[in-house]
Structures are given as C-alpha cells and as structure tokens.
N, C-alpha and C positions, 0 to 999 in steps of 0.2 A: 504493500500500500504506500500509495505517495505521503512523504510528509506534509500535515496539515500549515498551513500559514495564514492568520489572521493580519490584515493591515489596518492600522488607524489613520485615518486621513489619507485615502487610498485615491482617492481624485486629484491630490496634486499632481504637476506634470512629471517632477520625480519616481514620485509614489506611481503613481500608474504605470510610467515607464518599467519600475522595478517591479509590477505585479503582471507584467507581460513577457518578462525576462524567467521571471521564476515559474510562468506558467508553462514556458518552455520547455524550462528544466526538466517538465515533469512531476513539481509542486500541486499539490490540489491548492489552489489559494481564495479567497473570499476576503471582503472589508467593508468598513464604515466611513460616512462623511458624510457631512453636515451640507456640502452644496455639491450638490449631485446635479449636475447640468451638463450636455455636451459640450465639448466634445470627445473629453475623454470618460464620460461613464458612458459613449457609445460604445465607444474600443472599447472598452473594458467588458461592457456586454456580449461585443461581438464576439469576442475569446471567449465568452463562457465566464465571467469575473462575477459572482453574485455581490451584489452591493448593497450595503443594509443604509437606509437613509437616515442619519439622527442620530448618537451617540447614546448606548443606552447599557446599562449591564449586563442586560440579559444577550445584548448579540455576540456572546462572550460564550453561548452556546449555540453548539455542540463545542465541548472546548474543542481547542487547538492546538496543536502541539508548540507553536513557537509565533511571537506576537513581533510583528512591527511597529515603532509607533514615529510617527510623521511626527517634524518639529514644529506642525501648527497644535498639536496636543499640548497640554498644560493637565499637572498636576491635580489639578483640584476637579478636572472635566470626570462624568459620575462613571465614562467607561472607564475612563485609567483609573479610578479608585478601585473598580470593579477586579480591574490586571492587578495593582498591586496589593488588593488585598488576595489575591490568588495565589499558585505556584506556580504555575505558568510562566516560562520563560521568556523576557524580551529583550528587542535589540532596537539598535535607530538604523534607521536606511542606510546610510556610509556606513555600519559596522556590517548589513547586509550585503551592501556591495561587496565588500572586503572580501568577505566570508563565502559569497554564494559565486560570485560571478569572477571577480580578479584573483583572487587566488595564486596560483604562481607561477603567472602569467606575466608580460613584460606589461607594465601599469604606465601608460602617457598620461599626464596628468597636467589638463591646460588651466589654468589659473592667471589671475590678478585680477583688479579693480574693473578695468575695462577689456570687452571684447574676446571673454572665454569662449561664446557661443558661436560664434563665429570661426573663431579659428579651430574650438574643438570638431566644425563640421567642415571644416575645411581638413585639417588634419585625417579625420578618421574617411575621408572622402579618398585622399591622397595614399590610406594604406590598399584601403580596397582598391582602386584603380592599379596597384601594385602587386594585385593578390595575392595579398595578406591575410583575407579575412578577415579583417578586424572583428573584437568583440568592442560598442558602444553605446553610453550613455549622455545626451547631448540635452542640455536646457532650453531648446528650444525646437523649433519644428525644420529639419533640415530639405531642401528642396529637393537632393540627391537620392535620398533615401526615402522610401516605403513609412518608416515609422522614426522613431527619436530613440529607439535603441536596437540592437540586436546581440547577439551570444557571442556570433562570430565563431568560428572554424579553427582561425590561426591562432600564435601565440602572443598576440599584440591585444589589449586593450585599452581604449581610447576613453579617456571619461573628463566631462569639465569639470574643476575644481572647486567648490562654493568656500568661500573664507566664513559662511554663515554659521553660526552654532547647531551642534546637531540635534539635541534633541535638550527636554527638563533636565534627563537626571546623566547625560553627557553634553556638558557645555564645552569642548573644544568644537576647530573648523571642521564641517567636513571631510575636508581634504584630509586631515590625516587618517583616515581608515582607510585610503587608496592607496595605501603599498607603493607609491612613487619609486617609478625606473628613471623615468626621462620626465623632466619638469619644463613645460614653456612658462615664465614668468613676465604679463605682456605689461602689468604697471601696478602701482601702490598709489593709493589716497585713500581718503579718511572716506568711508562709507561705512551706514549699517548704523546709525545713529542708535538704534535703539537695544545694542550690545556694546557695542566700542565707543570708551569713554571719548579717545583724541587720535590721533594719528600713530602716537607710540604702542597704543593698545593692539592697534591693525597689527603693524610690524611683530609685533610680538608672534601673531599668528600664523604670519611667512617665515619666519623664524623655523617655528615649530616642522614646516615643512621642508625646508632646505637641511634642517637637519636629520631626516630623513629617508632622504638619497641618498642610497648606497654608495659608495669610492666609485662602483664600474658605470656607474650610469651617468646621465648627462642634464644637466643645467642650460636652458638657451634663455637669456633675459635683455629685458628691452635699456640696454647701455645708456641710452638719453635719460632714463628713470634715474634722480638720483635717489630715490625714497629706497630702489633696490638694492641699488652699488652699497648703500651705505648698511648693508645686511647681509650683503654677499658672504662673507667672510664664514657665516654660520653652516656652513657645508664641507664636508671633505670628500666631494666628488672631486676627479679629475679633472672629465671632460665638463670645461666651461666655456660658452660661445655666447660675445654679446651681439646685440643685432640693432641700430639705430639708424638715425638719419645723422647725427653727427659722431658718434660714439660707438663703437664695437668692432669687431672681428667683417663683421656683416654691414654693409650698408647701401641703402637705396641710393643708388643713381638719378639719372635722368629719369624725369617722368611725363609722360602722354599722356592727356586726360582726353576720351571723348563719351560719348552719350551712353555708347553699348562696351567699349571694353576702355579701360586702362593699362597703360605698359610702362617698366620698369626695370633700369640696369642695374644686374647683384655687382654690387662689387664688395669681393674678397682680396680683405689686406691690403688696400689698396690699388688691387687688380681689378676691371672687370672682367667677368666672366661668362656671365650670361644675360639675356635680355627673356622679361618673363609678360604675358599679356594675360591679363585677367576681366571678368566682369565686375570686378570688387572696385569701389571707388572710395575715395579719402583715404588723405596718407597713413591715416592710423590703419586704417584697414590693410595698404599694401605694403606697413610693417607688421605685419600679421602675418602677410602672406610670407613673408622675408622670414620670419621665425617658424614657420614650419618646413621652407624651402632650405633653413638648415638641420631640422630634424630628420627631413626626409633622407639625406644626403650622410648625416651621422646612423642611421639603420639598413647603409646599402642603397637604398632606393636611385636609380638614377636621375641625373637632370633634363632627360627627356620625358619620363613619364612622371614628374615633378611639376613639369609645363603641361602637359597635355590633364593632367587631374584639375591645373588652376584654372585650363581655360574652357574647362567641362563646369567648373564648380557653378551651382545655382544659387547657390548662397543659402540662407535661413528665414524662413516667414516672420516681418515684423525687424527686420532688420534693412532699414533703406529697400523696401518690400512698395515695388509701384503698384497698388490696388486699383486703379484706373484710371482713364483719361476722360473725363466727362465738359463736354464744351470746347476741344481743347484745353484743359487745365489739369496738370500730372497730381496725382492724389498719390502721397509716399507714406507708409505708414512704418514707425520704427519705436525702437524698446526703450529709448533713449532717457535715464532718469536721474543722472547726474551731470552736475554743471559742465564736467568737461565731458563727458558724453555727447550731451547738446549739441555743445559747443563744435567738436568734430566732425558731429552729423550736420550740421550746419553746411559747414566747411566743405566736406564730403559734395552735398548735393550741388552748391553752390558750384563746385571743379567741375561736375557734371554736366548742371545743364546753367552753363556758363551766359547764357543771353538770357535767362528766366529773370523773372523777380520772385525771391521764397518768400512764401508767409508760412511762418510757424508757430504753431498751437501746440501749447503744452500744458499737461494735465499734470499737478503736483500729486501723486499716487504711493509712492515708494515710503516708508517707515521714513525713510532721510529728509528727502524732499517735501516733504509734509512740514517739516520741521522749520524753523527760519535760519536756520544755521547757514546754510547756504543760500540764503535768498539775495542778496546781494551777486554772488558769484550766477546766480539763476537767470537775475537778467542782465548783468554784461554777457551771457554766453548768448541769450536770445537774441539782444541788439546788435547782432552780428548777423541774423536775418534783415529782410526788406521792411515786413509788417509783422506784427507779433500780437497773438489772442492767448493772454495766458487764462484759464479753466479755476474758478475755485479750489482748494486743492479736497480730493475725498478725505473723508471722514477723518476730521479730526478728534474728535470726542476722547480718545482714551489720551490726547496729548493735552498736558498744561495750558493754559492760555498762554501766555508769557513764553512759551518756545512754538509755537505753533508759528507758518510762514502766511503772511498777508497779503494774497495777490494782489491787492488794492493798491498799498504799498508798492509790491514790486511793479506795477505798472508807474507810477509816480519815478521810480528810480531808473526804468527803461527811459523814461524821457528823459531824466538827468542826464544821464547817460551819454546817449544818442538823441537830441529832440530830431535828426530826421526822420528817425523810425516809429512808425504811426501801431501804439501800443495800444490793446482794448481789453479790458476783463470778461470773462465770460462767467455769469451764472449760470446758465443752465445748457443742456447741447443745444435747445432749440435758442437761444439765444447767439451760441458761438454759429452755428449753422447759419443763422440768417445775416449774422456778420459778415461769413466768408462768401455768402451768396450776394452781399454790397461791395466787397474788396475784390473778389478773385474775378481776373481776368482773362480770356484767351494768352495760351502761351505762360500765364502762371504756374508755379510749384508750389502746391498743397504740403506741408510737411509735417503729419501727425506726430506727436512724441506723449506716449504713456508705457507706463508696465502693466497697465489694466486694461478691461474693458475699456474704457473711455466713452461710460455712459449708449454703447452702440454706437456710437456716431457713424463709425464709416461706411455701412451699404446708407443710412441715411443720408450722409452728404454727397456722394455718387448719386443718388437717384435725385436730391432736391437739384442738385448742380446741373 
C-alpha cells in the first residue's frame, strides 16, 4: 500500500506543485485549504487530489501516515491543534522536498531577492533541452513546460530557492532543506518585511546557504551585488564564478534590444566568446540568462545547445507576460512587487518597445509593499514610467497604522519626484479601468504589476479596452 500523505494548505502553488510530484511517486495523497479556487484545485482534481474545503479536525480522518503543513498554517488554526495534539508525524514542504524528491541527486538551487523564477525556468529548460531530464520545482507557471514541476528521469534537480521561512514550528529559509550542489545567487535586498527585521537579518539567511555547499560544487553570483560579495566568504566551495555587467568572471557585452528577441556578447575574462539571442528582455533579465549560461557550461552542457534552449525559452506567465493587444494598446502583465523589481520591469519594457509610452499600474499586494517602508523607493521606481495609476494597497488590516504604505501619499511624492509624470490613485479596479480607458492610447504599453489577483482586472481591461 502507498504511503498515506495528508497536506495543509494544499492549494498553494508550492503545495500543489509538491502534491502532484508525490502523487507521482506513487503516494496516495489528499488535503485541506481554506481557498479552494482554480486553478490549481482543478489540477489537483484532475490527478485524482481529494481536497477537503475549510480547516477542520476531523479531516484528520482516516488518519495519515505522515502530515504536511504549508507555511500559511499557524499554530493556533483548530486543524494543527488537531496534528499536534496527535502522533502523527509532520514535516514542512522544503523538508518534503528534501526528503521525497532531491535526495541524492545533484540539487540546483536558484535563489536571491530578485528573478528566481525566471531563471529557475530558464535553467531547468536549459537541462532538459540537454537531456538531462531534469527533476523540477518552479514558483511560477513556466511557458516550456506542461506543469510547474516534474520528477525528472536524470540526476539533476532544479528547484527555486524561497529565503521565506518554512513553516510555525521551523523558522529557517526554505532553501536550506535543498541539499545545494550548485547555487545561482542572482541579488540580496531587504524583503519579506514581515520576518526580517533589516537587511543584516536577510544576509544572515544567504549565509546559512552558502555555507552549505559542498567544497565540489559551485557558487555562480551576481559580482555587481555588493550585499553578496560582502558574504561571499561564508562558503568553502571551490568553484566560484561571478557574472555582472561591470564585475565578475562573466560579463555582458554588447547589447540589441528589439520587440521579439534581445542579443548579447558573453564575454569571459575579458574575452568575448560568444554572442547569445534571447526572447528575455531587460538587462536584469539577460544577467540571468548570463548566470545560467555559466552553469550550463560548469555541468558539461555545451555552448550550442546553451543558445538554442535560450532562444526556445518562453519565458514564465506573469512575468513581462503580453496578455493582449486590445485597440492597438500592449496589455503586459508581471509579478513585479519590489521597488527595484519595478523599477527593472520598467526599464525592461521601456528597451522593448522603445517608441511606446508605459503607463504603469501597480497594486501594493506583497507583506513588504503593503508596508510604507519602501514607499518612497515605490514611487521613484514608478516615475520612471510615462503615466502611473498606483491601486490602494490590499488588505491592510492585520498591519499597524503607523507602518502601513499611503498610496495617497505616494502619488503626492511621484509628482515631487517627477511632476512630468501624470500620477493617479486608484480605488477600486472599476475606477483604475476607466482611468486607463481616459489615458491609454493607440501604440500605448499597459504594464500591470501585482503578486495577486489584482482585483481580476485583466480579461476586464482587455474587453473594456
């Protein structure tokens, strides 16, 4: 008989991911969660995943042999009181990964602040076009692939690295229950307000990981970082390769920007050596690609099929993700929810579609961004757009008054700012919508930025448009 697995908070996109990986295996698996909505308690149906709606003690029967619990559970919720007043054994997602899936397997492990998801589906894109088979776990929805994870065949595992804490009763990063082989380290800043006191807190946490790495494995980090350089030290790996645009081993060239692909000279050591063409646009993005095109290269891979996996890559849904062209006017929808995040998607689109005007709308969503800690840095990243509609930020209720972030405000300080750029608040989406339906014009860029829902707006702004 298969062993039993019960998951708590089984609709996360982790969680889900990991209860389609384990259904694989062979696992009879089942779970709860409190918002059961598509699109992954479709998948989860479609496998066969029974899903109990609502947190309750009794869905704690038939027991289980072994409990997952997702880090949106909390201690005091009546199903986990139900676990721990049990014997029923449990573990947090990253100690399941560890345990079920990487094991002792070569562990890629993409990590930092900004641009995990992207380069973890670029990477694990890059093994399998290698055939490798990769085994992967990606945070986000990759365009290459069929689903956001698979088992994989070979001995490579590809997984993004979350700096988030794991679960109530294990407060380290995720990242450390992946058994890191080979580490890409793409940048460090203070995120995650509502675990890490300040910026030292973070580090601590990359710390933890670099010391981790084996002597035989490999470190590739972003050399213009200095948040990383000034951490580096805490690893006794050998192989280390930095990758920058002014700083490292690796560095970007010349660059082409046009609408459908970008291209890029590696140069190594001050040689060039290769010229790489991608659909990825913004230079952050094509130091991304720069850090896996030295990973690939440190595992064998060659620099032909290095190129031909970048210029196959689809990218990630919700990542500089064009959703459509309605009136002529480019509707881009992306994850974007830290200032210098923004700020690069900004940039990114801007190199893109280089004769546009962007108006960008953004929704303060994220634990951080909620917060006013960075509201200031929020809208100098915006006033680097044409027009800017910043969104009330959701639910601030369980945040203090006195730290909470005041679009109000931030719209006052975008005109400080910048008074060319014509800044608007939005209450509600019907509000923001019929704003963009007064501003946006023929040959305009739309440029959504939330980690949420975003209230549905975007088939509704496509169809009002």
């Amino acid at each position: 008989m298969p062993q039993n697995i019960y998951m708590m908070g089984i609709c996360g996109t982790a969680m889900g991911s990991l209860a389609g990986l384990l259904q694989e295996l062979g696992y009879h698996v089942r779970g709860s969660d409190q918002n059961v909505y598509p699109p992954m308690s479709t998948r989860l149906k479609a496998l066969g995943i029974n899903i109990s709606e609502g947190y309750k003690p009794e869905n704690l029967n038939p027991r289980p042999d072994k409990v997952i619990v997702g880090n949106v559970m909390s201690r005091d919720n009546p199903e986990v009181q139900a676990l721990l007043g049990s014997e029923i054994p449990y573990m947090s997602l990253p100690q399941a990964m560890g345990e079920y899936l990487i094991r002792d397997r070569h562990s890629v492990v993409v990590t930092g602040t900004h641009g995990k998801t992207t380069t973890t589906a670029m990477a694990a894109w890059l093994f399998e076009q290698a055939g490798l088979e990769p085994g992967f776990l990606i945070g986000g929805v990759p365009l290459n692939f069929p689903q956001t994870f698979a088992i994989g065949k070979g001995g490579y595992f590809v997984i993004e690295g979350d700096e988030y804490d794991t679960a109530f009763f294990d407060k380290v990063p995720k990242f450390i229950h992946y058994r890191p082989k080979s580490v890409i380290l793409t940048s460090i800043e203070f995120d995650h307000a509502d675990i890490y006191r300040d910026l030292d807190h973070v580090k601590e946490a990359f710390k933890m990981l670099l010391k981790l790495i084996p002597k035989d494995g490999t470190l590739i980090y972003n050399g213009d970082d200095e948040n990383i350089k000034s951490i580096s030290n805490n690893t006794k790996v050998e192989n280390i390769q930095a990758y920058g645009v002014k700083n490292g081993d690796w560095k970007l060239g010349d660059i082409k920007w046009g609408e459908e692909f970008s291209e890029f000279d590696v140069i190594h050591k001050g040689k060039k050596t290769d010229s790489v063409k991608s659909g990825l646009f913004g230079e952050y993005n094509l130091l991304n690609a720069l850090s896996v095109y030295a990973l690939g290269l440190s595992v064998g891979i060659s620099p032909g099929i290095i190129k031909k996996s970048f210029l196959s890559l689809k990218g990630v849904k919700r990542r500089q993700e064009i959703i459509g062209r309605p009136s002529g006017i480019t509707v881009i929808d992306d994850f974007a929810h830290h200032p210098t995040a923004v700020r690069v998607t900004i940039d990114g689109i801007k190199k893109r579609f280089q004769k546009s005007r962007i108006v960008a709308v953004f929704e303060p969503r994220s634990a951080t961004s909620r917060r006013k800690i960075f509201q200031h840095e929020f809208a100098q990243a915006l006033t680097t757009a044409d027009e800017v509609i910043i969104s009330t930020p959701h639910d601030q209720s369980r945040i203090s008054e006195n730290e909470r972030l005041d679009s109000k405000a931030m719209v006052g300080e975008c005109h400080e700012i910048n008074p060319k750029v014509k800044c608007h608040i939005g209450h509600s989406i019907d509000e923001i919508v019929e704003t963009l339906k007064a501003v946006a014009k023929k040959g305009d860029v739309i440029l959504l930025m939330s980690n949420g829902g975003f209230g549905g707006i975007y088939q509704r702004l496509l169809k009002e448009l």
